[in-house]
N, C-alpha and C positions, 0 to 999 in steps of 0.2 A: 504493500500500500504506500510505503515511502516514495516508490517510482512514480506510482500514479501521485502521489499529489505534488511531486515537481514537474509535471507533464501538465498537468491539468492549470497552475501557473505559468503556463505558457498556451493557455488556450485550447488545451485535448482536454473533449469529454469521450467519457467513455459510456457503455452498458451498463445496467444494474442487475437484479435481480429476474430471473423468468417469471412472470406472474399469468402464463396463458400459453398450453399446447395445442394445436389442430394439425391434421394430416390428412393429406388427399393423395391418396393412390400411391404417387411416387414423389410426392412433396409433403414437405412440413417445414411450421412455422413455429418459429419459438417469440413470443413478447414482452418485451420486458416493462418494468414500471415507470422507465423514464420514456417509453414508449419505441424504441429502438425495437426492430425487427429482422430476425433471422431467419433467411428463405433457405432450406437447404434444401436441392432435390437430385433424386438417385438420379443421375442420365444413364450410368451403366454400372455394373459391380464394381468397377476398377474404374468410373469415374465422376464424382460427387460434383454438383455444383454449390457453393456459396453465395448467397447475396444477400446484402443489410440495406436496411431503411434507418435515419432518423428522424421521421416523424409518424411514422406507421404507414407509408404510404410507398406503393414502391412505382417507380416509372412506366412507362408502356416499355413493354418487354420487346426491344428492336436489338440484332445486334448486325454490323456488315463483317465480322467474324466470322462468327458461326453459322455454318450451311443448314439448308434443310435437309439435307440430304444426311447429315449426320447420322451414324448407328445410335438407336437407343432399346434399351431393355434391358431387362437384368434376370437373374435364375432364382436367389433368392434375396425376401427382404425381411428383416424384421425388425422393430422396435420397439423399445423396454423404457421403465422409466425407474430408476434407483434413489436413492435420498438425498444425493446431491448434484447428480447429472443424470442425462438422458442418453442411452444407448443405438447408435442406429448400426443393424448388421448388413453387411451383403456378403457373397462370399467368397472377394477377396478383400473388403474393408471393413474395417468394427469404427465408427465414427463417437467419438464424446463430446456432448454440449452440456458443460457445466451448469448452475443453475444460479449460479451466483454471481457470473459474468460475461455469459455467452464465449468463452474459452473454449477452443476446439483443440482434442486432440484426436490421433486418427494410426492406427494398428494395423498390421496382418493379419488378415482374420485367421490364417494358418496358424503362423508360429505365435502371434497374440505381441511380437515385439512392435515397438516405438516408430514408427515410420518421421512424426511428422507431428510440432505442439505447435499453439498461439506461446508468443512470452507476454505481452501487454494485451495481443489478441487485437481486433477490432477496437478502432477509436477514431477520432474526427476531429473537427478544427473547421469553427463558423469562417467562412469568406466573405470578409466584411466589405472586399469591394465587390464583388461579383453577387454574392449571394451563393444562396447553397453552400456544400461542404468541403474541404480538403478533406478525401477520404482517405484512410492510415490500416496498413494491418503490421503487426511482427511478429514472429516467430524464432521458436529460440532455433539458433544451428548447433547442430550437432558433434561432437567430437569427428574432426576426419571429415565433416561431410567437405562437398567439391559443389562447383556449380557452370553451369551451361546455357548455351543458348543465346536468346536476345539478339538474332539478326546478324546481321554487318556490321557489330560492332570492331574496331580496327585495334583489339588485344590477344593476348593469349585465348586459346581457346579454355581454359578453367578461369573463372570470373571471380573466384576465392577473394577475399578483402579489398575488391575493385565495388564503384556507386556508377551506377548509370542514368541519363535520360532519354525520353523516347520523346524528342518534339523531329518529324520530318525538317532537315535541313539540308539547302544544299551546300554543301565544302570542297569549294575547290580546292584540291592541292592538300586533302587533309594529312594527317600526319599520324603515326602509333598514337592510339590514345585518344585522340579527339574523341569529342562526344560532346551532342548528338551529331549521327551521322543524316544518311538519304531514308534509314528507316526505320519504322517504329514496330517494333513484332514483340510486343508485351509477355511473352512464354518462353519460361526458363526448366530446364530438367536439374533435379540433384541427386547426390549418390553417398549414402552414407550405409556402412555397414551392410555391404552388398544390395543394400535397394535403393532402386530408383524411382522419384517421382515426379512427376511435376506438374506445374503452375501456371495456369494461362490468364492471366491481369484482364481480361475483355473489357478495356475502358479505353477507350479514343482521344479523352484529354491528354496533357502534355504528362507523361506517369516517372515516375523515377524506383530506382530498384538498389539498394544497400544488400548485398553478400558479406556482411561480418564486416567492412569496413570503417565506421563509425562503432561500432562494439563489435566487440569478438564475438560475442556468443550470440550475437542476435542478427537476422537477417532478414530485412524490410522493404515493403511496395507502398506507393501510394500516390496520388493522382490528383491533381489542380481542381477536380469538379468531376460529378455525376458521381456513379455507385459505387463502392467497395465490390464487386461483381467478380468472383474466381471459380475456377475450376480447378477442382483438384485430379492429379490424374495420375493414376500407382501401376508400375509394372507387374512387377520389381526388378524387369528386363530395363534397362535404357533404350533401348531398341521396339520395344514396347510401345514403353509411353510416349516416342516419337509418333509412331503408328496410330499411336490412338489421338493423340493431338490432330497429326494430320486428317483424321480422318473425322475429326471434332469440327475443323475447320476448312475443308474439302481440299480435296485431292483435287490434280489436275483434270480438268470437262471433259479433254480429250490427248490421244498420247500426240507429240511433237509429230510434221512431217519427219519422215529422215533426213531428209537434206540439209533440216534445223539443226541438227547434230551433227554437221560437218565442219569445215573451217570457215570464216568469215571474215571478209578483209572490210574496215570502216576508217576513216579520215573526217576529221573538220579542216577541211572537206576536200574531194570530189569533185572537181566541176573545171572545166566545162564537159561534154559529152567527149570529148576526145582526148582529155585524161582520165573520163574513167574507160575507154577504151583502151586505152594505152595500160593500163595498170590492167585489166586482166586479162589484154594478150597475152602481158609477159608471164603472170600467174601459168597460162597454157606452152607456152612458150618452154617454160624453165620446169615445165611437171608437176607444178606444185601443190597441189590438191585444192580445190576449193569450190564452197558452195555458193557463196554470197557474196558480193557486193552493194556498200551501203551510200545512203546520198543524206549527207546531215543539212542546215537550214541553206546552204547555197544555193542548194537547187529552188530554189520556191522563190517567186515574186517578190522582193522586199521581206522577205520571210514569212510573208501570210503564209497560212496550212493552206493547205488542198488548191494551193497553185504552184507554178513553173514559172521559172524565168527562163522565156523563151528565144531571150538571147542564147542563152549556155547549152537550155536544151528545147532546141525547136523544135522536135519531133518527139517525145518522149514514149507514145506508144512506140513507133517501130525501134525503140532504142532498147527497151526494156525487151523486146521479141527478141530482137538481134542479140541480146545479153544469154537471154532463156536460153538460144539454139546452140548456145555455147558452154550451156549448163550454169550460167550465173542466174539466182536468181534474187531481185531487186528488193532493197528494205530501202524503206524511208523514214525519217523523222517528222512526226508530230509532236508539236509543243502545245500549252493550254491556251496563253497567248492570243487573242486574237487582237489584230490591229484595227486600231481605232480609226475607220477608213468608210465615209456614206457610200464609195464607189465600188465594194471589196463585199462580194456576196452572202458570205459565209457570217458577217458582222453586222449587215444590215437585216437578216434573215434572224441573228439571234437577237439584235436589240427591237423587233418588229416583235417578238415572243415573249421577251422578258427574261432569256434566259440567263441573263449573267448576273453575277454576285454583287450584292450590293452593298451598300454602307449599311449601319443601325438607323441613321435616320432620313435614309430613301437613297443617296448619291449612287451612283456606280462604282467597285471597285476598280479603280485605274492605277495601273501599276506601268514600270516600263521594265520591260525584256527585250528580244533582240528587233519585232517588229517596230519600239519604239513604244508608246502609248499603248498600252494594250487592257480591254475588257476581259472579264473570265467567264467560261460559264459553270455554271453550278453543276457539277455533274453529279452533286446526291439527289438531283430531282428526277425523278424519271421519266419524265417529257424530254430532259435535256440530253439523261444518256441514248435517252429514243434518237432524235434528233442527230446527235453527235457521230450516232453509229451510221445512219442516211448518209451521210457525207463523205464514207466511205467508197461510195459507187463506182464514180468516175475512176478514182485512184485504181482500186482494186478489179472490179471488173471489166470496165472499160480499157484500164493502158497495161495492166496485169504487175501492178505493182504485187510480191509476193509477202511482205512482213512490213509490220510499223514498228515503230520504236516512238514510245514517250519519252521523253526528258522534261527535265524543269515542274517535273509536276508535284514538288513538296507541299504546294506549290512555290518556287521561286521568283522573287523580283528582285531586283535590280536596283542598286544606290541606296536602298533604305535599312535600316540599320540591325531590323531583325530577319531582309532578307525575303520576308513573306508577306500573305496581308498581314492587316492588321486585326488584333484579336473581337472588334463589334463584325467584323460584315456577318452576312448574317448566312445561312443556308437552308435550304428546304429538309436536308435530311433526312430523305424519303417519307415525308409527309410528320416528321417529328421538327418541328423549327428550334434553329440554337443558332450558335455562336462559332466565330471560326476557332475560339478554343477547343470547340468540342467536335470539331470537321477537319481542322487541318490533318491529323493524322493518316484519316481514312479518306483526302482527295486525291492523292495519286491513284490508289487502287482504284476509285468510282470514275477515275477517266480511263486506266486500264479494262476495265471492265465494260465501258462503252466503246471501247474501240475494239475489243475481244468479240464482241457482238457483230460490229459492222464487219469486219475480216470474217467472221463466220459466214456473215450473210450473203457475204459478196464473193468470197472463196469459194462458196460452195461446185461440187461438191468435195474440194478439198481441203484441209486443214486451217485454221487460224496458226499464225503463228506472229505473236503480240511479245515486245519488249520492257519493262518499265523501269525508272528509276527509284522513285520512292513507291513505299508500298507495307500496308499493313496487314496480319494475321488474316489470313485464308484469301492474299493477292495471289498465291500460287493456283488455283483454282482458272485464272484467266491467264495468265504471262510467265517469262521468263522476265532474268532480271540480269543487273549487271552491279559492281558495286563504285560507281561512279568515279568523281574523277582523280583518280588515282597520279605517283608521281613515278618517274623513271630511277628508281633508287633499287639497291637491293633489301633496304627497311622494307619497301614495298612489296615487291617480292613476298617476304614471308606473311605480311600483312593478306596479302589475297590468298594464301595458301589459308590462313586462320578463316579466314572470312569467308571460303567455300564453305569448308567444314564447320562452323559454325551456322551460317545457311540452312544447311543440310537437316539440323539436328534441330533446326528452328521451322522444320516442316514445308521448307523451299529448297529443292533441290537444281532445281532449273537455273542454274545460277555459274555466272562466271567472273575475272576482271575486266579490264581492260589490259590485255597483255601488252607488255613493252614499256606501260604505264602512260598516262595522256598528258599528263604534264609532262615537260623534258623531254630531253632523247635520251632514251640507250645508249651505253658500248652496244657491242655486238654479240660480246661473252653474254650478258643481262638479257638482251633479249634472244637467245637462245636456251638460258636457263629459264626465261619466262615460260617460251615456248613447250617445252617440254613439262612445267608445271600444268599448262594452260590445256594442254590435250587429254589431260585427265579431268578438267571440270566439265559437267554436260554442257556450259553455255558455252564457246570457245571462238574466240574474236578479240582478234587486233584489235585495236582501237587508238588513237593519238592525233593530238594539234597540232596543226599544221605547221602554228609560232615557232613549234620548237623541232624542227627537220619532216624529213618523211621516214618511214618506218617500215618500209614493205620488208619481204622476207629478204630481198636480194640489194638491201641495200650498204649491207656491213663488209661485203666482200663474201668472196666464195665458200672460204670455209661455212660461214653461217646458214648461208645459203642452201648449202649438202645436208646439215645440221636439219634446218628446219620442215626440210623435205622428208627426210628419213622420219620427223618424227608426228608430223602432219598426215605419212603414208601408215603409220602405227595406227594412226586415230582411224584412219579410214577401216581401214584394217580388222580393228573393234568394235566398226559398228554395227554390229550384230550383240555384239557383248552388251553395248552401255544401250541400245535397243530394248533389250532385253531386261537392263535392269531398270528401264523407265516402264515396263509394262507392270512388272514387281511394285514398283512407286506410286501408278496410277491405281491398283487392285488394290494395296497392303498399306501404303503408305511407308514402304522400304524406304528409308533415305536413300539414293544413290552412291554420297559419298558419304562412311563412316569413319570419327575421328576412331583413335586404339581404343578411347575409352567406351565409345558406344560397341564396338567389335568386342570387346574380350573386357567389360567391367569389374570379372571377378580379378582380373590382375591389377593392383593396384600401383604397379610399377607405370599404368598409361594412362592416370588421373590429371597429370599433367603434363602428356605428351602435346604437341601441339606438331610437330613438322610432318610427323606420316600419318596417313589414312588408306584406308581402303577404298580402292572404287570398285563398286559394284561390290560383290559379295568373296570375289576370290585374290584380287589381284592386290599388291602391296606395290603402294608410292612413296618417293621417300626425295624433294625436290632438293635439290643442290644452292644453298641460298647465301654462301660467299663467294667473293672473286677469287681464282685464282685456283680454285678446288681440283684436287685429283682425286675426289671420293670423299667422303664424312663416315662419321660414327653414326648409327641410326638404331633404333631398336625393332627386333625383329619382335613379334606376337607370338605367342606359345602358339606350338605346333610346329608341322615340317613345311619349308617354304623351299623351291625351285630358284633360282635368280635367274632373270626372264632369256639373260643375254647369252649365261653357259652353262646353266643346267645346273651346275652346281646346287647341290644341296645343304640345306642351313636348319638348324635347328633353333626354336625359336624360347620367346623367353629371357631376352638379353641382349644388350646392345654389341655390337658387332661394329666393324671398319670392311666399306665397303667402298673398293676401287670404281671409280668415274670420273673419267676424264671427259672434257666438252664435251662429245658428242654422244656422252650416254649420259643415264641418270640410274639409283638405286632402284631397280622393280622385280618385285616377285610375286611366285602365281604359289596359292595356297596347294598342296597335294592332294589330289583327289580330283582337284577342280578341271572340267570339261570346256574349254575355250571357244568358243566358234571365231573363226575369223575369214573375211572378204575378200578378193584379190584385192589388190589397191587398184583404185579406178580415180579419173582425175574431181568426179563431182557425181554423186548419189545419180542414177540410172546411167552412167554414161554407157557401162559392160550389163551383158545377159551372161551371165554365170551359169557353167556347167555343174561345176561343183565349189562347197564349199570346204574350208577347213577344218577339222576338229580337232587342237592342242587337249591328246591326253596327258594328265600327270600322274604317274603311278603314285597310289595308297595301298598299302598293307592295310586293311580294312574295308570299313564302305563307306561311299561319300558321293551327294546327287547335286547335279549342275541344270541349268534347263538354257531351251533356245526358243525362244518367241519371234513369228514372223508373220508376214502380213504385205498388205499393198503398198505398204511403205506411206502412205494418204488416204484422205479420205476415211470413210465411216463404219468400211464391211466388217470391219473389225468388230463392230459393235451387235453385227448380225452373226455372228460366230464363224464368221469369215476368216481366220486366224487359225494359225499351229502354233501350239506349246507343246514343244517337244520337249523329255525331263530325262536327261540321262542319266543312271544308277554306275557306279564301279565302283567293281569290288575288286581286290587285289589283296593275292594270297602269295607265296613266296615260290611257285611254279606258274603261277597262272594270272592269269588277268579277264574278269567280264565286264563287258561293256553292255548295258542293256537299256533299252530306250522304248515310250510312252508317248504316244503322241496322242492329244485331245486337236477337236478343233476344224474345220471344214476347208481350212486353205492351202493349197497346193503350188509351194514354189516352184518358179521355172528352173533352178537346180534340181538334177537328176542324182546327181554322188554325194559322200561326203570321201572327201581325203581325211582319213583320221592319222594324225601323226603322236607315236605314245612316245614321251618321254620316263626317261631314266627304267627301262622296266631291268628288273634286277635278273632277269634272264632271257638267255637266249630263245627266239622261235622256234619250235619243234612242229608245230602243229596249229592250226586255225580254222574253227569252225563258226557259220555264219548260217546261224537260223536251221543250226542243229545238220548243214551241208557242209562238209569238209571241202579248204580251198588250199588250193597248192599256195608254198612257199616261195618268197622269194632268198636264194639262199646266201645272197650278198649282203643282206642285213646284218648289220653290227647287231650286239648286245646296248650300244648305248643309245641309238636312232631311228626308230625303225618306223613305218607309214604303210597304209594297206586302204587302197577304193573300193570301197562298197555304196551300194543304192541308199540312197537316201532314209527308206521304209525299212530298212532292218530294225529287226525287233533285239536279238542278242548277239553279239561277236565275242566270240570266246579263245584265248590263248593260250596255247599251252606252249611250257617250256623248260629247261633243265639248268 
């Protein structure tokens, strides 16, 4: 009580006493005598939601969080009521609500241990200029616990004794540490004594978040305005409760085209039409793989959206054709921005509607960006997003623009001092009216999301494929993302390596840097280590201003050149792999890339690993992030790992010294694991494939891989148009089976697979295919050995001595 009454002379009140229970189905209400209100309701066994009132009343239930689409149900529920708290069970959580202070704590319903306590618990703070509440929660931390998550934040990935804020900002040229960045993703995971839980803040105000920082033992959230509103969400996997977040706050609509997951060359800027011809002859020219080519605000009228300057490009339909038949396909920049212009269609059309943001006491929001003067529109109205999405026509189906890219949509302005509006304008909200304290977090996402629509609409019937920069909890739902404008440093460097995998764990996988970095130039060494980082994240794209040089792959001299090629030709190579594990992401809510600690939590040697992760489910990364490097120390993951380059075998559990020099980097394929790989082809359809590859790894055991395939676009996927093929191998110390599952109604135009087994510990004797004995080839080593078989094989079996 001594805490609370120095808190409370600083303006925290808190809960009193419960003076009233009611429960409805899978909610209950606990009320106390100062009139504060506790909403708890089951959403699933393993994940509770929290939400308080201070005056008994609680708001219309809106969130742009969380989907409808959400899982909910649960197996079992019960609640008890004791003599001095209330018991609620399910059967993975036993929840406690004191009676004496609305204090939660929350258990294993298994083992009956500690998951998870309030320390102060729920409290608040009158906002005397605003109105309404500073809403407050804390919790004590744990002995050992660790903490994750929160976006793109530019730190370690363990958030241990670091304070964070979520206000959407744009930062150029930010630095380690800044904060706040481009995004606001209020959901954190923690790991204490083998369990994992975690917390998803659903509040849109500007929210901040203390990990043991200001006190060791205690670990706090809390929010400028609107509700104390969480979700709590218990594995006890990490991997878990990624998953179940994800899938709290929706998975990706639909899986990426594949083309999307190729390489991606972008510039500010671009322009005229005959340097971006010139930049991707030479892409063809020199080999170099690649799907996209991008056109930042050059290309457009004075910068208006949804025009051309017709100087630079006069023809832009047959430019964009001539790109396509070459296998580029074209992304453009849209900004929020419109110019403030009676002659400029797009501005007379919204100011004839009403659709743009206004002041508190009528004005228009007028900010300046790069058109100059610029109105905004309100995109949480949904007349606007209607609207916004219409706009897309001409672009999209008419010249065959292939991808947008939002920027600037924190929203950013220009010369004023916090960068954004100001905190009166006002917004519609989807029909709930506030303030842009209570919008700015979630307007990037509601303009991604209205342009995710018009790409749909106008792609049909193939794939949307939407860009953004800021972006809040369940933005992965419409877009990929990028983590803005980063610098040409090797600080930077490790900084995007953090900030994938952070990403990732924050239920957005779709995500990449801007390799090379956008601010500054590179050496040539940096961006080839970028490079090589960069082809393991799913979003993968150059990106840099022009102030500061050009950046294409071929402009450092040859070496880098080779360098970038070789490892661009890897990516391609994979993409059947990372294919695959976006189908896993879209289903399951798999992250694509795991840090060591979501892979392997019980070791707690990778709590606070930060440089290596897993992509996908097999493969180990490990990027090279000094100058000068002939290899690093890195920690290898319990288990037995392959290293990609010679096969060599490594036993894991321990940091290790592994040899890389420029033109390689540390990678290893977990044992067991079934690889599928592509020939290399210069851009997604360019080859019809005979067959494709399958990297076996021998296991002494058993261990299952899968390969998901499909039209590569489009929707059939969704009509069960698709093969999920799920390979088994087991491996015994004469023998090796391979045996394969396929679900699913679609039929690749590869006929083989080339399956190539590494490391088998004996020689070939004998090979049987579908229970039919096949001759030998007798020139096979013990160390390398490859055998074509039809794609519909059910088991291949080896024998050997």
């Amino acid at each position: 009580m001594i805490v609370n009454t120095e808190l409370e002379q600083k303006g925290n009140l808190f809960p009193s006493k419960i003076i009233k229970y009611t429960k409805d189905v899978d909610t209950l209400h606990f009320t106390t005598d100062n009139n504060v209100v506790l909403q708890v309701t089951v959403v699933r066994d393993s994940v509770i939601r929290f939400r308080y009132s201070t005056t008994g009343k609680f708001e219309k239930d809106f969130s742009y969080g969380v989907t409808v689409h959400a899982s909910r149900g649960y197996s079992f529920l019960k609640v008890s009521e004791e003599k001095t708290h209330y018991i609620i069970t399910t059967s993975k959580l036993i929840c406690k609500v004191e009676k004496l202070s609305l204090q939660v704590s929350l258990y294993d319903a298994i083992d009956l241990k500690l998951i998870n306590e309030d320390e102060i618990g729920f409290h608040w703070e009158e906002s005397y200029e605003y109105g309404g509440d500073i809403v407050k929660m804390s919790k004590a931390c744990q002995k050992a616990e660790s903490f994750y998550g929160l976006g793109d934040k530019p730190v370690e990935v363990n958030m241990k004794g670091k304070r964070f804020e979520n206000w959407a900002t744009d930062s150029y040229a930010f630095g380690k540490n800044t904060d706040p960045i481009y995004k606001a993703i209020p959901f954190y995971t923690a790991i204490q004594d083998n369990k994992s839980y975690g917390i998803f803040f659903d509040n849109t105000f500007k929210t901040h978040f203390d990990f043991a920082h200001e006190r060791r033992n205690v670990t706090s959230f809390w929010a400028q305005g609107g509700e104390m509103n969480y979700y709590f969400i218990y594995g006890p996997k990490m991997e878990d409760v990624v998953a179940n977040y994800t899938d709290l706050t929706g998975k990706p609509h639909t899986l990426p085209p594949l083309w999307a997951l190729g390489f991606h060359q972008c510039k500010w800027s671009y322009y005229p039409e005959s340097n971006v011809k010139e930049i991707t002859k030479t892409f063809r020219d020199l080999k170099i793989p690649c799907d996209a080519i991008y056109l930042d605000i050059d290309y457009m009228d004075g910068f208006r959206c949804f025009t051309w300057d017709k100087k630079h490009f006069p023809d832009p339909k047959r430019m964009v054709r001539e790109l396509e038949e070459d296998g580029f396909k074209t992304v453009v920049i849209i900004d929020p921005g419109i110019k403030i212009d009676l002659e400029y269609d797009v501005f007379k059309e919204a100011l004839d509607k009403d659709y743009f943001c206004k002041r508190a006491d009528g004005p228009y929001m007028k900010g300046k960006v790069w058109p100059g003067e610029c109105y905004f529109p309100d995109f949480t109205k949904p007349e606007v997003r209607e609207w916004w999405s219409g706009l897309f026509q001409e672009l999209i189906e008419d010249i065959g623009v292939k991808g947008v890219w939002n920027d600037m949509n924190e929203p950013a302005v220009m010369d004023v001092p916090n960068k954004s509006f100001p905190d009166d304008v006002r917004h519609d909200y989807d029909g709930n009216p506030c303030s842009h304290r209570k919008a700015h977090n979630i307007y990037g996402t509601q303009m991604a999301r209205a342009t995710y629509h018009g790409l749909k609409k106008y792609a049909y019937p193939k794939r949307p494929f939407v860009i953004t920069r800021s972006a809040y909890s369940g933005a992965q739902r419409y877009t990929s993302t990028w983590m803005g404008d980063n610098v040409a440093t090797w600080e930077h460097l490790a900084i995007a390596n953090n900030q994938a995998q952070r990403m990732a764990m924050s239920g957005f996988s779709f995500a990449g840097s801007d390799i090379g970095g956008f601010a500054e130039q590179p050496q040539g060494e940096l961006f080839a280590r970028w490079i090589q980082l960069g082809v393991f994240h799913a979003f993968c794209r150059v990106h840099s201003s022009g102030d500061h040089g050009d950046q294409e792959p071929w402009v450092f001299g040859t070496e880098i050149t080779d360098i970038v090629r070789k490892f661009v030709e890897i990516r391609y190579q994979l993409l059947p792999y990372l294919y695959t594990a976006f189908w896993n992401h879209i289903n399951h809510g798999t992250p694509i890339l795991k840090s060591l600690v979501l892979y392997d939590q019980e070791d707690v040697a990778t709590h606070y690993r930060s440089d290596e992760f897993i992509f996908g489910d097999s493969i180990l990364v490990c990027p090279i992030l000094e100058p000068n490097s002939k290899g690093r120390r890195m920690y290898i993951p319990r288990g037995t790992w392959y290293n990609f380059w010679t096969d060599e075998v490594v036993e894991g559990g321990r940091e290790v010294w592994v040899d890389a020099d420029l033109d390689s980097m540390p990678i290893f394929i977990k044992e067991g694991a079934v690889i599928p790989k592509y020939p290399v082809q210069q851009y997604v359809g360019e080859k019809k494939f005979d067959e494709i590859t399958l990297d076996v790894y021998y296991k002494e055991g058993k261990e299952k891989s899968q390969l998901f395939d499909d039209a590569h676009d489009g929707y059939d996927y969704k009509k069960g148009r698709y093969s999920l093929r799920t390979f088994k191998v087991t491996g015994k110390k004469n023998e090796l089976i391979l045996q394969q599952h396929k679900q699913g109604k679609f039929d690749a135009e590869y006929t083989n697979f080339n399956i190539v087994f590494h490391n088998l510990p004996f020689k070939i004797t004998s090979v049987q295919i579908d229970n039919v004995v096949v001759e030998v080839n007798k020139s096979n080593t013990t160390q390398f050995q490859s055998i074509t078989v039809d794609k519909e094989f059910t088991e291949l079996h080896l024998f050997g001595k």
